[in-house]
C-alpha positions, 0 to 999 in steps of 0.5 A: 586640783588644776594640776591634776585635771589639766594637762600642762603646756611648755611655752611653745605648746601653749603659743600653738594654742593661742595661735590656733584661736587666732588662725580663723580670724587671720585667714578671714582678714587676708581677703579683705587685705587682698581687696584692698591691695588690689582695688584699693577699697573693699565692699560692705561684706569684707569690712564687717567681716574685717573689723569682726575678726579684728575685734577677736583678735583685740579679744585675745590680747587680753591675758585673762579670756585668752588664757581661759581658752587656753585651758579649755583647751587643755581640757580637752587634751586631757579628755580626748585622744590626739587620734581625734584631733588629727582626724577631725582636722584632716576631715575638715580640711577635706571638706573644705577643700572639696566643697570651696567653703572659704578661708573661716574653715580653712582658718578652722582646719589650721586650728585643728591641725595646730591643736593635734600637733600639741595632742601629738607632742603630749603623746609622745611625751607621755608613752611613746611606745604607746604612741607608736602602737597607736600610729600603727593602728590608726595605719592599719585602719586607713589602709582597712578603709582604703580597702574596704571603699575599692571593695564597695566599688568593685562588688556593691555600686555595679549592682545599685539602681542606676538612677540612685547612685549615677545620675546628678541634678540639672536644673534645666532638664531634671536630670542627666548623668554623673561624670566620673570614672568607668561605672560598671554595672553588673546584674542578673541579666547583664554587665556593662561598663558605661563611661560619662563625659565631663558635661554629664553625658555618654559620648566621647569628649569633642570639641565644640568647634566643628572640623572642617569637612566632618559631619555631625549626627547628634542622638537623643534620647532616654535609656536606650540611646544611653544604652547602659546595657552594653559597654562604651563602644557597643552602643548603638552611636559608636556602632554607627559611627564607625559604619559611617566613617568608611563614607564620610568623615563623621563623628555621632554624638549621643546625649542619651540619658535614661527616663528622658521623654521628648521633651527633656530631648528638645531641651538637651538639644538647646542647652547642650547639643545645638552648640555642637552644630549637629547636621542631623538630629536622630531622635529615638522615639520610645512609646513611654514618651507620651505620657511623660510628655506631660508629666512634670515627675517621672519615677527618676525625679522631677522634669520639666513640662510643656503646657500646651495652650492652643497651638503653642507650648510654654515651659514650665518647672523650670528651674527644677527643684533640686530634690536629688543632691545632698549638697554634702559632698562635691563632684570631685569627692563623688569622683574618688570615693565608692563609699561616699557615692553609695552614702549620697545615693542612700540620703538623696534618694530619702527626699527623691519622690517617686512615681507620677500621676495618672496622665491623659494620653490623648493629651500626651499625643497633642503635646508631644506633636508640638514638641516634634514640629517646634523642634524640627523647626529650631534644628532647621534654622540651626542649619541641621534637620530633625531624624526620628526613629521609633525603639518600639516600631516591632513590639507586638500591638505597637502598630497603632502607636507608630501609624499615629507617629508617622502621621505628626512626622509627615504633617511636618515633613520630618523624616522617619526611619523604619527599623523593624527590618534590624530584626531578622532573627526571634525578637526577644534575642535582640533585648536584655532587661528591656533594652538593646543588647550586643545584637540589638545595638549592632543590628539598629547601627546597621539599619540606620547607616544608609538612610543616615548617609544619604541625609548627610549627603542631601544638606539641608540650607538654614531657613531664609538662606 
């Protein structure tokens, strides 16, 4: 009966699958052995994960469990087609490898990979033509998949939601953008080609070391200092670091992210733009800040928030729960695969909880003028000072909203930039869904270009020095 349910193994066939039970167990024994080489000791951890592997291996030197698993085995490779093993051992080995999950599923993928060597030897054995014709397909569906992933990255991700798909967790400001390749974005409106650096930003790869003798204007912001509606060099920043470079030796570095208020702009300042040690700060001012201000969620995720007691603010929500990652698949996956970018943006945005909460205006305005004095101040002991611009400065029945502005900036003698003169022609050519266009992004580089360089000029000394 056993003959003919179970497939029969030579002696060579029957020590790969001995030995894919044992390769857990050895990969897991090696890191203690490495410690105990290198430091002559190993902790709590590595010891009971030692002798645990040790005892499995005992376990299998007795001939009567061993070869009880031994003929699982062979019921399974009598059940199931040596196409799953290899493919089942090859995704093991790719999510290990992509996620660093240590040397057990490394140990489990050479398991697998020693059990689809016997499925294949039996196959081949069995019918090789059959096993040629299976090769063949199994070909034919990798290159299928192949194609089918180039085609979801060429005609389905440049038209998803921006936040769904190119924006990662962080955990100090809620959220910022996935490095990655070129994103293309196509709508009915418009199509760009955005590039994200490796720290989650729209802004060419620099050094944090300053050349000598170079200037540094650093631009924060939310959707419209990313500027995802134009490419890469029609941004407002590099527009304006070209104006500049005929000047003075400058280089314009935007962390610009879409949904960000004012104050996810002061903590992007101190996580990651202070230590570029920007000259200037240029902070685009949009009318939606004020309300987010005090939200601790906007529709894109949760934020952190400042609570304002008396005249000064204290930071809460932070950490920011983490409501936007899978934990599935790693960076470097998300970087090769359009499928696997389009199934994280579909599960992740299952747990994302939109929207937010009614808030008090007024209340906005009293936080956000804290934010505007504490970071002016941090900019102007960092040796730099803070530059605000309002996007919304030419809006129709904007007026009240910037008079109110201009008036917390010269409490703290913040320098403002008047835009409004950028639009010379009908005020809707200059924007396309609700942002900059072409002719928007050029006309804002060349308002801001004089005022900017004559604040470059006119350094500004640390405080106390």
């Amino acid at each position: 009966m056993e003959s003919a349910t179970l497939v029969t193994l030579d002696g060579r066939q029957r020590l790969a699958v001995v030995a894919a039970w044992a390769t857990p167990a050895l990969a897991v024994m090696a890191g203690p052995v490495r410690s105990l080489a290198a430091a002559g000791s190993v902790n709590a951890r590595e010891g009971f994960v030692f002798v645990a592997a040790l005892l499995w291996t005992i376990f299998l030197a007795r001939s009567a469990w061993r070869n009880l698993l031994v003929d699982l085995v062979r019921l399974l490779l009598s059940r199931v087609s040596w196409i799953l093993f290899a493919l089942a051992a090859f995704l093991v080995a790719a999510v290990a490898m992509f996620n660093s999950l240590g040397a057990f599923w490394f140990g489990i993928s050479g398991s697998l990979w020693l059990i689809a060597a016997v499925a294949v030897s039996l196959a081949v054995a069995a019918d090789r033509r059959r096993f040629v014709r299976q090769v063949a397909l199994l070909g034919f569906n990798i290159l299928l998949l192949v194609a089918v992933d180039v085609l979801v990255g060429v005609f389905v991700l440049p038209g998803q939601s921006h936040n769904k798909l190119f924006v990662q967790h962080d955990p100090h400001l809620g959220w910022r953008l996935l490095p990655g390749p070129p994103v293309k974005r196509r709508s009915r409106a418009y199509q760009s080609v955005e590039t994200v650096n490796s720290w989650g930003f729209r802004t060419p790869e620099v050094a944090v070391e300053k050349p000598a003798g170079t200037k540094r204007i650093l631009v924060v912001g939310d959707s419209h200092a990313e500027g995802y509606t134009v490419n890469d060099d029609e941004t407002c920043s590099r527009l304006l670091e070209k104006n500049l470079s005929g000047a003075v030796p400058v280089q314009v570095i935007s962390l610009g992210v879409g949904g960000f208020s004012t104050d996810q702009e002061l903590l992007s300042y101190l996580y990651y733009g202070r230590k570029f040690q920007p000259n200037i700060v240029l902070l685009l001012f949009c009318e939606n800040d004020i309300a987010s201000n005090v939200a601790d969620r906007y529709w894109r995720g949760r934020k952190p928030v400042f609570e304002k007691h008396g005249e000064t603010l204290v930071l809460t929500g932070v950490p920011v729960l983490d409501e936007r990652g899978t934990g599935l698949f790693s960076p470097d996956l998300l970087q090769k695969s359009s499928m696997v970018v389009l199934l994280e943006g579909v599960l992740r945005n299952l747990a994302l909880k939109p929207g937010r909460d009614e808030v008090n205006l007024e209340r906005g305005w009293e936080v956000t003028r804290l934010i505007l004095r504490d970071f002016a101040q941090v900019v102007r002991r960092d040796g730099g000072r803070l530059v605000v611009m309002n996007v919304n400065v030419a809006d129709p029945g904007r007026a009240a909203e910037d008079e109110r502005l201009r008036a917390i900036l010269a409490e703290f003698s913040i320098p403002y930039i008047q835009t409004a003169a950028a639009y010379r022609d009908d005020f809707t050519s200059y924007w396309v869904a609700g942002h900059w266009n072409q002719k928007g992004q050029s006309a804002v580089a060349d308002v801001l270009t004089a005022p900017l360089l004559s604040l470059l000029r006119d350094e500004v000394a640390p405080a106390g020095k």
